[in-house]
C-alpha positions in Angstrom: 0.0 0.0 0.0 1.3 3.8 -0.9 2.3 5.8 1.7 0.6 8.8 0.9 -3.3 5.8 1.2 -1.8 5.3 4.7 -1.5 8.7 5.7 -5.0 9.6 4.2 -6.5 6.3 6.1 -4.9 7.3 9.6 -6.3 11.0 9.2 -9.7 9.8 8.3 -9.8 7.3 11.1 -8.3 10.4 13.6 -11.4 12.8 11.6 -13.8 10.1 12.5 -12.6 9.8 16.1 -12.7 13.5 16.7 -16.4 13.3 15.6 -17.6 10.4 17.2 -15.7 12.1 20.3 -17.4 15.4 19.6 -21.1 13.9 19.2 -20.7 12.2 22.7 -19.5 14.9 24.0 -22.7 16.9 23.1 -25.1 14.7 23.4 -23.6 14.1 26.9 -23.9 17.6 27.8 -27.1 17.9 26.1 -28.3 15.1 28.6 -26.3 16.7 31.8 -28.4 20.2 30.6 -31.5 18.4 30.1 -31.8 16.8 33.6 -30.4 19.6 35.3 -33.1 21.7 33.9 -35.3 18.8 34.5 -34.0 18.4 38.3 -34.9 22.3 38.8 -38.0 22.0 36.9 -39.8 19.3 39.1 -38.3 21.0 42.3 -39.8 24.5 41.7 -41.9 24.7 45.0 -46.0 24.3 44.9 -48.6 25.3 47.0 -52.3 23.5 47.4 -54.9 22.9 49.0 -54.6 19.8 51.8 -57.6 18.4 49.9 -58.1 18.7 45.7 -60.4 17.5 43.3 -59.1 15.5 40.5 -62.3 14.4 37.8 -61.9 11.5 35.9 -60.6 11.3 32.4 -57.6 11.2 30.4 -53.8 12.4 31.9 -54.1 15.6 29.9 -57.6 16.3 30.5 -56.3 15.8 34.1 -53.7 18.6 33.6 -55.9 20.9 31.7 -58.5 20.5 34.7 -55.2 21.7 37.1 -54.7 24.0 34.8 -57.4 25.7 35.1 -57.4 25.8 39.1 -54.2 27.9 38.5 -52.0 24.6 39.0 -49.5 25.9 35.8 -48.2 22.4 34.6 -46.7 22.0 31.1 -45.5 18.9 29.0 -42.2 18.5 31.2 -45.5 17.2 34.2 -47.9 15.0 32.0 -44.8 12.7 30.7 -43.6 13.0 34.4 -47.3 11.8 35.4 -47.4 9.6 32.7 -44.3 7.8 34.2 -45.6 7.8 37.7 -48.8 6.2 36.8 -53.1 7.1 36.2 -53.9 9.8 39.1 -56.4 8.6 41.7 -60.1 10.5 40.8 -62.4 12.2 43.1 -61.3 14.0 46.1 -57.6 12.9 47.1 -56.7 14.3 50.3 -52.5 15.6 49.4 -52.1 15.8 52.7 -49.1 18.6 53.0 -50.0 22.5 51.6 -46.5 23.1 50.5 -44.2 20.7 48.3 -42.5 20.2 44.9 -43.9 20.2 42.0 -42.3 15.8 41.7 -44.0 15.4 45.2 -47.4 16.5 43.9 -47.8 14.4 40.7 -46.5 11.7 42.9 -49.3 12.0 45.6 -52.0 12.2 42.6 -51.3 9.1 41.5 -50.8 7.7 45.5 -53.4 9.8 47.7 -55.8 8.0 49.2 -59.6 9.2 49.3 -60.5 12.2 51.4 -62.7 11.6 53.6 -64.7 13.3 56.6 -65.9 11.8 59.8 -69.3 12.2 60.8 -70.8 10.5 64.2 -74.4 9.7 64.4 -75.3 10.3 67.7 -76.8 7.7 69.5 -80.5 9.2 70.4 -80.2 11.7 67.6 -83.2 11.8 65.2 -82.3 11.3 61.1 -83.6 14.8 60.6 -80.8 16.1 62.4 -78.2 13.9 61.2 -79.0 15.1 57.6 -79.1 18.4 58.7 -74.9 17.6 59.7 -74.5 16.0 56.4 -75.4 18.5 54.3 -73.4 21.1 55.9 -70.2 19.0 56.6 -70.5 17.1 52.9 -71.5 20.6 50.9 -74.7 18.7 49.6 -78.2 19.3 49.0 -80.3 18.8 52.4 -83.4 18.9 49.9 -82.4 16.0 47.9 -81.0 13.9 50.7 -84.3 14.4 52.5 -86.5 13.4 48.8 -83.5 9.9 48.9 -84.0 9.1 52.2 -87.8 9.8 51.9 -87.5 7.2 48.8 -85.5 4.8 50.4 -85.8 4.5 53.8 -87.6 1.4 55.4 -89.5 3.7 58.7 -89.0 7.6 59.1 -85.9 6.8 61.6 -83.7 4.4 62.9 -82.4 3.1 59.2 -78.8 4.5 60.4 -77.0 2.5 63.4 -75.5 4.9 65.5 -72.0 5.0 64.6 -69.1 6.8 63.3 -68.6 6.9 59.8 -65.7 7.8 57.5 -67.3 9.2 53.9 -65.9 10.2 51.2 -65.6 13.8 49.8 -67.5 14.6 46.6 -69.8 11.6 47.4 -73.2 12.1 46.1 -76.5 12.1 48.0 -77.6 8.8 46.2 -74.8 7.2 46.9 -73.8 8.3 50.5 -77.7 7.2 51.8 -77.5 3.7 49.9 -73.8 3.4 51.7 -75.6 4.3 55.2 -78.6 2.2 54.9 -76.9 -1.3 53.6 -74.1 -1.4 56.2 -76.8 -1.0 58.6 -79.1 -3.1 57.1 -76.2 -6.0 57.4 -74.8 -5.4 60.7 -78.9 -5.6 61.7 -79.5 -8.6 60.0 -75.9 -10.1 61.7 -76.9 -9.1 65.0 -80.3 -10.5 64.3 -78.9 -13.9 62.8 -76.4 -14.2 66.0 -79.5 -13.7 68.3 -82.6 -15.3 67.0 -80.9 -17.5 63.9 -83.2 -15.1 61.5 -83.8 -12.0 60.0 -87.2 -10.6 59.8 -86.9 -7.1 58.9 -90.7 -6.4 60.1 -90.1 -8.6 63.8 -86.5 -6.4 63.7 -87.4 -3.1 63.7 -90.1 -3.4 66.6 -87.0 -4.0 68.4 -85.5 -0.7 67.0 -88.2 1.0 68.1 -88.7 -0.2 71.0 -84.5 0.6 71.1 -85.2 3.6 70.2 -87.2 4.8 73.2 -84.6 3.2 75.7 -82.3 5.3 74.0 -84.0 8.2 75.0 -85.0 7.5 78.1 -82.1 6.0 79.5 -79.3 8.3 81.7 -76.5 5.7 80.8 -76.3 2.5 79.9 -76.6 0.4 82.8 -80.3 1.6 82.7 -81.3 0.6 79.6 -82.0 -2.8 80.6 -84.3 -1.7 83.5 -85.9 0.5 81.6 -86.9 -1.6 78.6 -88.7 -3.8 81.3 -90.5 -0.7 82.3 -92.0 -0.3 78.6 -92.3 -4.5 78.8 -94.1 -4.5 81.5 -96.4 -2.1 80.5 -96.9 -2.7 77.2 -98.1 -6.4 78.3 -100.6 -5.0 80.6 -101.9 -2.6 78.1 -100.6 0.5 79.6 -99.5 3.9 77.8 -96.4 4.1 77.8 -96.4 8.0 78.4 -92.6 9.3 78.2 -91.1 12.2 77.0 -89.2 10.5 74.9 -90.8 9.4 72.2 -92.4 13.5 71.6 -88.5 14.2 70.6 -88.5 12.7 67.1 -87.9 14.6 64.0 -87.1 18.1 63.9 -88.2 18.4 68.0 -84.9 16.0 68.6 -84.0 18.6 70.9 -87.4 20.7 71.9 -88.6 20.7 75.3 -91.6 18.5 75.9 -94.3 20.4 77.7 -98.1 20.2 78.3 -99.1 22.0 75.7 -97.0 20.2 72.9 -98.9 16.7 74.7 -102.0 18.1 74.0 -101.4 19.1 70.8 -99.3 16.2 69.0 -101.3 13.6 67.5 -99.3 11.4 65.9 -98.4 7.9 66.9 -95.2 9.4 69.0 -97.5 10.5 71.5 -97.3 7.9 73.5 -99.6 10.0 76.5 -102.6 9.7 74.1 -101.4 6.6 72.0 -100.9 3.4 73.1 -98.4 0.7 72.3 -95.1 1.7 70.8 -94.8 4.6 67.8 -95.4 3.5 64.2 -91.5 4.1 63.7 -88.6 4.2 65.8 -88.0 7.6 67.7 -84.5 7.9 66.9 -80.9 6.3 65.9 -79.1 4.0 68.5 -76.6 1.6 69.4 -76.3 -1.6 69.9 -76.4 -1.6 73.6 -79.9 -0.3 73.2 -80.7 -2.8 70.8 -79.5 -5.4 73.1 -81.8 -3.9 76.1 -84.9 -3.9 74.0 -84.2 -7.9 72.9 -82.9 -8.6 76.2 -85.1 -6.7 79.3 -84.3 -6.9 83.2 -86.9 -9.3 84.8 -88.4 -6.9 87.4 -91.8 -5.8 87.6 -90.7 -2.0 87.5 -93.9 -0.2 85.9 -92.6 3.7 86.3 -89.5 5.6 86.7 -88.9 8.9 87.5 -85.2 10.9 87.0 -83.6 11.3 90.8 -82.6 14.9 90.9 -79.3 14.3 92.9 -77.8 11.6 90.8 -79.3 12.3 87.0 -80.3 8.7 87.4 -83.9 7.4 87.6 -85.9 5.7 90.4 -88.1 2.7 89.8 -91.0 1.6 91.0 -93.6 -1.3 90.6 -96.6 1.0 92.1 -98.1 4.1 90.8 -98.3 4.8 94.9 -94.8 4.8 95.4 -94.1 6.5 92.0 -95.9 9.9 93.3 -93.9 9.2 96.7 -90.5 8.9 93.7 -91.9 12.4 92.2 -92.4 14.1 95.7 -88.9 12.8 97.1 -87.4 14.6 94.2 -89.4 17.9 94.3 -88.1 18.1 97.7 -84.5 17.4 96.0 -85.2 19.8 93.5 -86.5 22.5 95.5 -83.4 22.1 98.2 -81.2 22.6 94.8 -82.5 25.0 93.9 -81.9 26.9 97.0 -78.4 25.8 97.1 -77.7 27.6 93.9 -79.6 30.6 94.4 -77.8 30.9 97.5 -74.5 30.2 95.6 -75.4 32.8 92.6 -75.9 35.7 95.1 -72.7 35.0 97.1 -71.0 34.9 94.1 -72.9 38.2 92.9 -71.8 39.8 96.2 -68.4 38.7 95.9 -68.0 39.8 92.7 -69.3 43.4 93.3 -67.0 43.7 96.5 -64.4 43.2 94.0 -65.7 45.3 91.1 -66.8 48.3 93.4 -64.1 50.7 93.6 -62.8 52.3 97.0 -62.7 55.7 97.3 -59.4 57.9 97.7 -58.5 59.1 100.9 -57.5 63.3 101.2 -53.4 63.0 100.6 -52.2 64.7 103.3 -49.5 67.4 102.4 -46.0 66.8 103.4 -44.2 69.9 101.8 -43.9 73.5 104.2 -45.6 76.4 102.6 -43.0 78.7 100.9 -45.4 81.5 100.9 -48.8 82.2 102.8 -50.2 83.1 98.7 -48.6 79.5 97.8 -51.2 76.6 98.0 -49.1 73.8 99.7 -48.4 70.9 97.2 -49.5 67.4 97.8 -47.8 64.1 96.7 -51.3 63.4 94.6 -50.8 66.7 93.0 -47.3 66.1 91.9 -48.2 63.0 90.7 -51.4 64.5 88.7 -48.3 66.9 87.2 -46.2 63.8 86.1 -48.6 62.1 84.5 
């Protein structure tokens, strides 16, 4: 081979290496720029709310929605998202207010379900408890009252007392049917484990009759003495005639007086109506459910509350129930006293403390310098320095 094809063949070969050396080089520093800027890109800080929205759909419809609540992701996010995974829909509860822009596409496409406790009270009346629902779920107390209205098997009691955890962003449809079949199937356990059956009809005479224990009863140690009160006279064809069962509805919490006896007619008047109301009274727990299945044997027939303890007395005579009620006006009465007594020592107290004395003459401890001179007083000096 010529000398002159060898030299040409190293210098290509050197050419090509120089090349090859320089494309590596940039794409190299193309790649170092590109996930710097990358790097910087998906740690620019972010703020948000602890708990966001995210509808369901496509990644990019996803990022135009974000968009749109002033969110500002580009491209460089939805093939970062991409990567990560599908975001969770609904409302996802982030969890944090400040973080990276990498951290917040993560928790989209990790975050769990937001979701909001809200206790049913034992005692508490559905009217009420949709009341809390709407407000604490943002939803329409109108159309959970028309769902409810649809669906529900009595006017109350359909909800087990309980706490539950639900879901932001659920709808009304959705939320009642949620509420009424785990209740319906922790009834129809309890009523399997008890009587090896569940009659839905034979059931919720028991959640009635729950249902007035539950408002009767001071704690629940009482309940079981109490449901053999309403036993007892229910067998013998008595009225039942408590307060109780007058705070359904909307008067969950209203004062039950003579008037509002007089004037109720419907089957929770249980002065004028006998046997139990047509629907239970209220929501309640088990322990009341238990009671109503499961009363005290005793032959108890009245109660009256026992103004020192909050507890109630029980008797088996309507004799000794008006000695029970005359016991505890005495108690009551003695009370009474006590605090009035109380309130106007502490009224007297407070006055001493509140009335302010009145300022002695200061008595002058300077010599006159001149009989024209009024002598000066330390008061006076002190009315000069301030």
């Amino acid at each position: 081979m010529p000398e002159n094809k060898k030299k040409t063949n190293v210098k290509t070969k050197q050419t090509s290496a120089i090349k090859n050396s320089f494309i590596f080089f940039n794409i190299t520093e193309f790649i170092l720029v590109f996930s710097i800027v990358i790097l910087y890109y998906i740690t620019i800080p972010l703020s948000t709310t602890n708990v966001i929205f995210i509808p369901k759909g496509s990644t990019n419809s996803i990022i135009t929605y974000l968009n749109k609540s002033d969110y500002e992701l580009g491209i460089i996010d939805k093939i970062y998202l991409k990567f990560l995974g599908y975001p969770q829909s609904g409302w996802i509860d982030i969890k944090s207010n400040y973080l990276t822009k990498a951290d917040f596409l993560y928790k989209l496409t990790t975050s769990k379900a937001a979701l909001k406790n809200i206790t049913l009270i034992p005692g508490e009346t559905s009217y009420i408890f949709l009341n809390q629902i709407a407000k604490k779920m943002n939803l329409s107390r109108k159309e959970l009252q028309k769902i409810y209205d649809e669906y529900a098997y009595k006017e109350d009691g359909n909800i087990l007392a309980d706490t539950y955890a639900l879901p932001y962003g659920m709808k009304e449809y959705h939320l009642l049917f949620y509420l009424f079949s785990n209740t319906n199937k922790q009834y129809e356990d309890i009523s399997k484990k008890i009587f090896g059956t569940y009659n839905r009809k034979r059931w919720y005479y028991y959640i009635t009759l729950a249902s007035v224990i539950q408002k009767e009863a001071a704690n629940e140690s009482e309940m079981s003495y109490v449901s053999s009160v309403i036993h007892n006279r229910l067998k013998k064809g008595m009225k039942l005639q408590m307060d109780g069962t007058l705070n359904y509805g909307q008067y969950s919490h209203v004062k039950v007086t003579a008037q509002r006896i007089r004037e109720d007619n419907s089957s929770y008047n249980t002065y004028k109506k006998t046997g139990l109301p047509s629907s239970p009274v209220c929501a309640v727990s088990i322990d009341a459910i238990k009671a109503a299945i499961f009363p005290a044997k005793t032959d108890y027939l009245y109660f009256v509350k026992n103004e020192k303890t909050g507890l109630h007395d029980f008797s088996n005579s309507y004799k000794k129930h008006l000695n029970n009620i005359r016991k505890n006006r005495i108690i009551k009465r003695n009370l009474n006293k006590i605090r009035r007594k109380k309130t106007q020592e502490n009224t007297k107290e407070t006055t001493k403390k509140t009335t302010p004395t009145a300022h002695k003459k200061e008595v002058s401890v300077f010599p006159k310098k001149s009989a024209t001179k009024k002598s000066t007083s330390i008061k006076s000096l002190w009315d000069n320095v301030k």
